[in-house]
C-alpha positions in Angstrom: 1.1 0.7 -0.6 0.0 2.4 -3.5 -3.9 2.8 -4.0 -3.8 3.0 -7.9 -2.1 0.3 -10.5 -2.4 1.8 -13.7 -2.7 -0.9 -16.6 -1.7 -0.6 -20.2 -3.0 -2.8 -23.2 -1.1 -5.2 -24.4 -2.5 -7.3 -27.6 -1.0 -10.9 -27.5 -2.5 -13.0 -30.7 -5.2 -14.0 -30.0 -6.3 -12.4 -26.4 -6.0 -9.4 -24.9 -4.7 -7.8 -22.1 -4.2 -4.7 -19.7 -1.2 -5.5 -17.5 0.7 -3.5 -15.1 3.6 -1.8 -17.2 7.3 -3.0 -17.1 6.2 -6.5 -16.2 6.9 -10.0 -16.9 3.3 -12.5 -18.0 3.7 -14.3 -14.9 4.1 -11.4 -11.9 2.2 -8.1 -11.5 -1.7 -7.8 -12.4 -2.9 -8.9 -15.9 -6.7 -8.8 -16.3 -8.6 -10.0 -19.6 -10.3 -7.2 -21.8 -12.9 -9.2 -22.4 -13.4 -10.4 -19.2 -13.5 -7.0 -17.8 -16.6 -6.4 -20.3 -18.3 -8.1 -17.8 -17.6 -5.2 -15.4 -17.5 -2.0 -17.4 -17.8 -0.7 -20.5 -14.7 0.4 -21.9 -14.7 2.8 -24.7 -13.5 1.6 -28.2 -9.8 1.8 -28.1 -9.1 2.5 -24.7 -5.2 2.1 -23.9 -4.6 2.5 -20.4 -7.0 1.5 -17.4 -6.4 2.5 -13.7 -7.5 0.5 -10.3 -8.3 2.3 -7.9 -8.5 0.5 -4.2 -10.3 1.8 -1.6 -10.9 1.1 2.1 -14.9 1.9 1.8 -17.4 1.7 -0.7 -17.4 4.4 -3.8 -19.7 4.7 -6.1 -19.4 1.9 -9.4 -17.0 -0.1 -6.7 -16.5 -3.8 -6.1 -16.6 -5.3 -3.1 -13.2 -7.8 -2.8 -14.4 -10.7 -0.9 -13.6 -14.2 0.3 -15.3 -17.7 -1.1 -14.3 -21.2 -1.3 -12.0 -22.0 -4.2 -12.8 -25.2 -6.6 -9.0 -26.3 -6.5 -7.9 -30.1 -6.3 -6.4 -31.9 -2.7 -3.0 -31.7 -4.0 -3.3 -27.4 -4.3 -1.3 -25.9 -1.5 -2.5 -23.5 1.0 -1.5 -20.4 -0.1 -2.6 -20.5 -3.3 -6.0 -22.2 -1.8 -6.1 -18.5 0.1 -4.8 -16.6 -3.1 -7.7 -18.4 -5.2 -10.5 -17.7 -2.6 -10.2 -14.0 -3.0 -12.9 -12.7 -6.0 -15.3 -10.3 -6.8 -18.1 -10.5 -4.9 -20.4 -8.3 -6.9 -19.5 -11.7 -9.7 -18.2 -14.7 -7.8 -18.5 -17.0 -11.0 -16.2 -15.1 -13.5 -12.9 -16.1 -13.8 -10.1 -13.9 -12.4 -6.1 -14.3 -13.9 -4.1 -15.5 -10.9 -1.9 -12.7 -11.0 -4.9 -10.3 -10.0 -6.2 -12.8 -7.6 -3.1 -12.6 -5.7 -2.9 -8.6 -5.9 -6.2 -8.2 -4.8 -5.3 -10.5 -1.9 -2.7 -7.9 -0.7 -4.8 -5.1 -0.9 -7.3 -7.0 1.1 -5.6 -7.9 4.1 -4.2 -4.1 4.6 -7.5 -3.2 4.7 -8.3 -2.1 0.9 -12.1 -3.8 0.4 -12.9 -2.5 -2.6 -12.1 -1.6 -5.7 -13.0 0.3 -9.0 -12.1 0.5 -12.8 -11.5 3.4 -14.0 -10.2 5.0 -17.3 
């Protein structure tokens, strides 16, 4: 498992996005730039963005946590387990799926945190 996914921005009208290169929208990790505002601040036209996972806490790191998801009954499990998988350091911003789901994987083999780096 690789500890680094590096991301490259991608403008769609009228968002934009880093997502991991040679990807489809719907698989791989796609994080909103201005959502990651929230985290870091990115220098004016920064292209490419790396995370880097790590198994114990580094300085300006995240912590990658559990919490209960706000999905309806009819959600199935797995994404139930994909959802509950955030941010700790900010459990109340919204995550795209697809880097919900990556984060999940790093999780469970052990990776607990993270950090964004460019």
């Amino acid at each position: 498992m690789k500890t680094e996914i590096e991301l490259t921005l991608n403008n769609v009208p009228g968002a934009s996005y880093f997502q991991e290169r040679d990807r489809i929208f719907d698989r791989g990790v796609q994080v909103c730039v201005k959502g990651l505002h929230r985290y870091v601040k990115l220098p004016k036209n920064t292209q490419k963005i790396t995370l880097a996972f790590y198994k114990r806490r580094m300085p300006e790191s995240f912590e990658i946590g559990r919490r209960t998801p706000k999905v309806s009954k009819l959600c199935t499990l797995q994404l139930r387990e994909i959802l509950g998988y955030c941010m700790i350091d900010h459990p109340k911003t919204q995550l795209l799926k697809s880097f919900r789901s990556e984060m999940f994987r790093y999780y469970i083999n052990g990776y607990k945190f993270f950090r964004i780096e460019y």
